[in-house]
C-alpha positions as CSV (number, residue, x, y, z in Angstrom):
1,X,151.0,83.7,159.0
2,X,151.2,83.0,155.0
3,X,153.9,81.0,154.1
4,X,155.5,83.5,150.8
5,X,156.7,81.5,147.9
6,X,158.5,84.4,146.3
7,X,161.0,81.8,145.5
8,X,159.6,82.3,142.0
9,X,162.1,84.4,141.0
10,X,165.1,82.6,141.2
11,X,164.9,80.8,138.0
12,X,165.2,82.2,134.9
13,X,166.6,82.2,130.9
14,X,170.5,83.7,131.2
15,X,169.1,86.3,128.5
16,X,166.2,87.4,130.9
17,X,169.0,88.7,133.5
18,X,169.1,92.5,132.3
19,X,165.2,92.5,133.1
20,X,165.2,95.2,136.3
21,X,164.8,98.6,135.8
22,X,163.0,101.2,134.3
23,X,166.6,102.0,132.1
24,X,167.7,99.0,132.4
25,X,168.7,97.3,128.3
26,X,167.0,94.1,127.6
27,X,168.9,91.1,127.0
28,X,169.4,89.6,123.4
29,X,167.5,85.8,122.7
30,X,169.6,83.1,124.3
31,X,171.5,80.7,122.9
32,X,170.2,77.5,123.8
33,X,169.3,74.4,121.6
34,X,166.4,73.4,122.9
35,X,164.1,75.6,121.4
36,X,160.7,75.7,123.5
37,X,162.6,73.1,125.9
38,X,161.6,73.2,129.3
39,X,165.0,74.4,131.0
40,X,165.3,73.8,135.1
41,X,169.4,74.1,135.6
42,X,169.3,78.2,135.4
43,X,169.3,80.1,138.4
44,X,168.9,83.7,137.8
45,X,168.3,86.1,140.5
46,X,166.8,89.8,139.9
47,X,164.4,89.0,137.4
48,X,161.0,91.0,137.6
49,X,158.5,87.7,137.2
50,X,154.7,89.0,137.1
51,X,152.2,86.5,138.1
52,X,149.8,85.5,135.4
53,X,147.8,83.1,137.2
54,X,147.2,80.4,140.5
55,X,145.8,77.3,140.0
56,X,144.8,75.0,143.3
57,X,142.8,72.2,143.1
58,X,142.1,72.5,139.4
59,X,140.8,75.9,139.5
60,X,142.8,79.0,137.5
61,X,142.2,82.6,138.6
62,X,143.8,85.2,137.2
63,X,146.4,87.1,138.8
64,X,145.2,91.1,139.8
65,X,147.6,93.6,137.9
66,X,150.9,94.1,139.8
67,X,151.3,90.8,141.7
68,X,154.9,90.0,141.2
69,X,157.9,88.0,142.7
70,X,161.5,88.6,142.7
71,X,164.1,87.4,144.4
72,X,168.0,88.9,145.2
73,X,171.2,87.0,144.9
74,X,171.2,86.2,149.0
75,X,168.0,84.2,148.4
76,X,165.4,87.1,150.2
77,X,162.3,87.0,148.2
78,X,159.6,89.9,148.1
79,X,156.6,90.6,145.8
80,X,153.4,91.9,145.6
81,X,150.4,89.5,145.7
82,X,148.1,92.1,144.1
83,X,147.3,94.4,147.5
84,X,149.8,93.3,149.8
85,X,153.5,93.0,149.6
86,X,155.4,90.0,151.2
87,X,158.8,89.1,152.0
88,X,160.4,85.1,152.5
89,X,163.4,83.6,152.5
90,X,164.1,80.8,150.0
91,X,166.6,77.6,149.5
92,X,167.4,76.5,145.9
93,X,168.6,72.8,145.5
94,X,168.2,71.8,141.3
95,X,164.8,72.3,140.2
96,X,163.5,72.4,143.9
97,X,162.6,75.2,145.6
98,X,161.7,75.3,149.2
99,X,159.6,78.0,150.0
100,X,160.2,79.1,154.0
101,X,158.0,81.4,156.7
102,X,157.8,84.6,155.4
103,X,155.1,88.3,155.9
104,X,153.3,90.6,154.4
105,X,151.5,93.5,155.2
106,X,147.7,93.3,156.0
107,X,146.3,95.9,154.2
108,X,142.2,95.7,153.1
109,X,141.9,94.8,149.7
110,X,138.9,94.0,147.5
111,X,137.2,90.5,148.3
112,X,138.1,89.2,144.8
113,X,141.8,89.9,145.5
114,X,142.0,88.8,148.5
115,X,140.7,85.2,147.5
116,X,143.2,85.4,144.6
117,X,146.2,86.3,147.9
118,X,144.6,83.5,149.7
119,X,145.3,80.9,146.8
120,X,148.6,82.3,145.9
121,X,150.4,82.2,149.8
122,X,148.6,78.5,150.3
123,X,150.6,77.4,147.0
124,X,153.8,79.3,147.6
125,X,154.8,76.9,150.2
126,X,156.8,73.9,151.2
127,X,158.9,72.6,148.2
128,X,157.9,73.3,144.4
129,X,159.3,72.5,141.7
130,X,160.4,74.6,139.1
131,X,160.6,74.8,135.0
132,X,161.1,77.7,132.8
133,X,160.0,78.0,129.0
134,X,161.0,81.3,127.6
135,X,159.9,83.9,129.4
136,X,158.3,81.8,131.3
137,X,158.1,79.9,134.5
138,X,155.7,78.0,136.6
139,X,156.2,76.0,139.6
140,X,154.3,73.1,141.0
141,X,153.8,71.8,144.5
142,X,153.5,68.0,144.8
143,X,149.6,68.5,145.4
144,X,149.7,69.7,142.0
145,X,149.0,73.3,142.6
146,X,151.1,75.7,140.6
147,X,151.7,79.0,139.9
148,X,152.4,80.9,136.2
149,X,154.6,84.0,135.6
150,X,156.2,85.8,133.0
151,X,159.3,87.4,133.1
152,X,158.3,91.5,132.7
153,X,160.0,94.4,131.4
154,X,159.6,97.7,133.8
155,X,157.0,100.5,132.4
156,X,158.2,103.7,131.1
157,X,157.2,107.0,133.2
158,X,156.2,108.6,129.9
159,X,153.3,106.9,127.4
160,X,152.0,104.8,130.2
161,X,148.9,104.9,131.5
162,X,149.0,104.9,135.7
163,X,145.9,104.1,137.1
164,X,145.8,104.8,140.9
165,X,145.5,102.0,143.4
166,X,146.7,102.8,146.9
167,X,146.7,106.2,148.9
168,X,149.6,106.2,151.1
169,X,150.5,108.5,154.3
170,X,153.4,107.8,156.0
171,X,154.2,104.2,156.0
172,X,150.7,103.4,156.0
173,X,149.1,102.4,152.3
174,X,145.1,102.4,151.9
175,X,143.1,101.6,149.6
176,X,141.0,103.7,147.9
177,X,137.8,104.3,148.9
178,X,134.6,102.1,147.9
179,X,133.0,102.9,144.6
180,X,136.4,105.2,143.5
181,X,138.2,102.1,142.4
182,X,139.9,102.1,139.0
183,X,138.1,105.9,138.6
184,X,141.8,107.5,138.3
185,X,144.6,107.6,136.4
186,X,147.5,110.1,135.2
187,X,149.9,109.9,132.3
188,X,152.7,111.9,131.3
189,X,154.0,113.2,128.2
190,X,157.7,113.7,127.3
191,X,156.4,117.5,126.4
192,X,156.3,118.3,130.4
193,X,152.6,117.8,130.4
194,X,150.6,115.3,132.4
195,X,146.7,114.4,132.0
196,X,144.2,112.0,133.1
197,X,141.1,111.8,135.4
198,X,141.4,112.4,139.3
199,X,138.3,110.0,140.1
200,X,135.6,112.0,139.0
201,X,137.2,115.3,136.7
202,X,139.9,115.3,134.1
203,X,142.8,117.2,134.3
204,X,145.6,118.6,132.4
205,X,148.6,120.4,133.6
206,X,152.7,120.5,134.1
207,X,155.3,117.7,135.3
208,X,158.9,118.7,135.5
209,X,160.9,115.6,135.4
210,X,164.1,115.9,136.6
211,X,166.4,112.8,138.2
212,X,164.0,111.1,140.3
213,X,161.9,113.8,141.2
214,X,158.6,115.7,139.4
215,X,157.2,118.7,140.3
216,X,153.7,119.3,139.2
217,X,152.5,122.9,138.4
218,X,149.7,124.1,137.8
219,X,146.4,121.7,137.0
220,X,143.6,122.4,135.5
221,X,140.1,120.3,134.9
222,X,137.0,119.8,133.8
223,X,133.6,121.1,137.2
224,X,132.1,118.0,137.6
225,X,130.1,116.7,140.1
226,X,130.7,112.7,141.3
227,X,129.2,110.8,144.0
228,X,131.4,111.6,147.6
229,X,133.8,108.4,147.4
230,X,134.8,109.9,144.1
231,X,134.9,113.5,145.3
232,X,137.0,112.1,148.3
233,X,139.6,110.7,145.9
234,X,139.8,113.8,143.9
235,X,140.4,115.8,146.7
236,X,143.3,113.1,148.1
237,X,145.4,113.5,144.4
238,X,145.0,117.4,143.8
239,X,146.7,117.5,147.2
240,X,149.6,115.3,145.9
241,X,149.9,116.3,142.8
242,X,151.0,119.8,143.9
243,X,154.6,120.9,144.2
244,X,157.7,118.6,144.6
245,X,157.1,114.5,144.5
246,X,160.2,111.7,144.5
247,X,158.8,109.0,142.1
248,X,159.8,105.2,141.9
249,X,158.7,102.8,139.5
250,X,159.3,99.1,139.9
251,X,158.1,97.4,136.9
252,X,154.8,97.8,136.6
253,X,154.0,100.1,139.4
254,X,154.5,103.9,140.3
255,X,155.0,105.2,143.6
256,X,154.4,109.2,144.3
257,X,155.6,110.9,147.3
258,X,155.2,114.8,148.6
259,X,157.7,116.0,150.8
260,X,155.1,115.6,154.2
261,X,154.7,111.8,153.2
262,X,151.5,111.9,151.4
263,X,151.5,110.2,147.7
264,X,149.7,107.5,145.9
265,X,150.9,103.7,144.3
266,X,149.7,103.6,140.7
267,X,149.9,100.4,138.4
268,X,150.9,100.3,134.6
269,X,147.7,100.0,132.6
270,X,148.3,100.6,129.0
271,X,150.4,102.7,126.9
272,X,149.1,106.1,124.9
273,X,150.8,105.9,120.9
């Protein structure tokens, strides 16, 4: 079992604290005197901290796009480590914070992630200690492992570039197929319209937006021919971009959903000017 150290998220700068949603206002600069001083005495809960990087035994690797940690005001933690979502429960005492048992799911991922998931759960454990900079914070085990995040404002639905990551049915999320990775993406315009490539084809067609709901109309794209993990792809997303969907985004990731439990997880990519 990984030990989850998604206490991360508990500390943060007071003017970070509006940093939550997708409408949610941002926070003006604080009003501290230290400047770029290190500041440990804040704790902040529901702050959206995205991982930048893990380093153990003097090796950095990068964080994969969407690993993230918050944590809620009764000290329950959950993030994203990449691939797989976990859940722990935290204690807070000063700048320490002891990282308990927590889960995750156990979903395939690609080998390069999964080494990065494997760093990050060894070093969020046991007691780390915490110190935030800005908009940022890192925490260190006694080992001398640590961890770097950055405090992260959520993604608009329109203007961003989605680029699919996970299929979903049910409560089961998989990822997509060999070969048809990063081969997808959508983005939608504030004119109703949505465009972007289904693995293979591009498309264009209509995306009524209405509370927290879209209902796609009619798509149209380009006859191409892709090799079959690409075709397969294609085939998954025309189904679920077709009709009615409830959408979520939290932060920097977009969930789809079709009324018979089919959808997809997307993550924030880039922006279109």
């Amino acid at each position: 079992m990984r030990k989850q150290g998604a206490a991360v998220a508990t500390l943060a700068l007071l003017a970070l604290a509006a940093c939550g949603t997708e409408t949610g206002s941002g926070a003006g600069p604080g009003a501290g005197s230290g400047g770029d001083a290190v500041r440990t005495d804040l704790s902040v809960t529901d702050v959206h901290w995205g991982v930048e990087s893990v380093t153990v035994d003097g090796k950095r690797t990068a964080a994969p796009s969407g690993a993230h940690v918050e944590i809620d005001s009764k000290g329950r933690a959950t993030g994203n480590y990449g691939c797989n979502h976990f859940t722990a429960d935290v204690r807070i005492d000063g700048e320490t914070i002891t990282v308990g048992p927590g889960t995750s799911t156990s979903m395939a991922c690609e080998k390069d992630v999964e080494r990065f998931e494997a760093a990050m759960s060894g070093a969020f454990s046991g007691e780390l200690t915490a110190a935030v900079a800005k908009k940022t914070l890192t925490l260190t085990a006694e080992n001398g492992d640590s961890i770097a995040l950055m405090a992260q404002q959520p993604a608009p639905l329109t203007g961003t570039t989605w680029t699919v990551t996970t299929l979903v049915s049910g409560t089961v999320a998989s990822s997509l197929p060999a070969g048809a990775q990063e081969k997808a993406h959508l983005s939608f315009g504030k004119d109703g319209s949505v465009q972007g490539t289904l693995g293979c084809n591009r498309f264009r067609g209509t995306a009524a937006v209405s509370g927290s709901t879209i209902t796609f109309g009619r798509i149209d794209g380009t006859k191409v021919m892709c090799p079959a993990p690409r075709m397969e792809l294609e085939r998954e997303l025309l189904a679920i971009l077709d009709g009615r969907t409830t959408y979520r985004i939290d932060h920097l990731t977009l969930s789809l959903t079709t009324e018979n439990g089919k959808g997809l997880g997307a993550s924030a990519t880039g922006t279109r000017g």
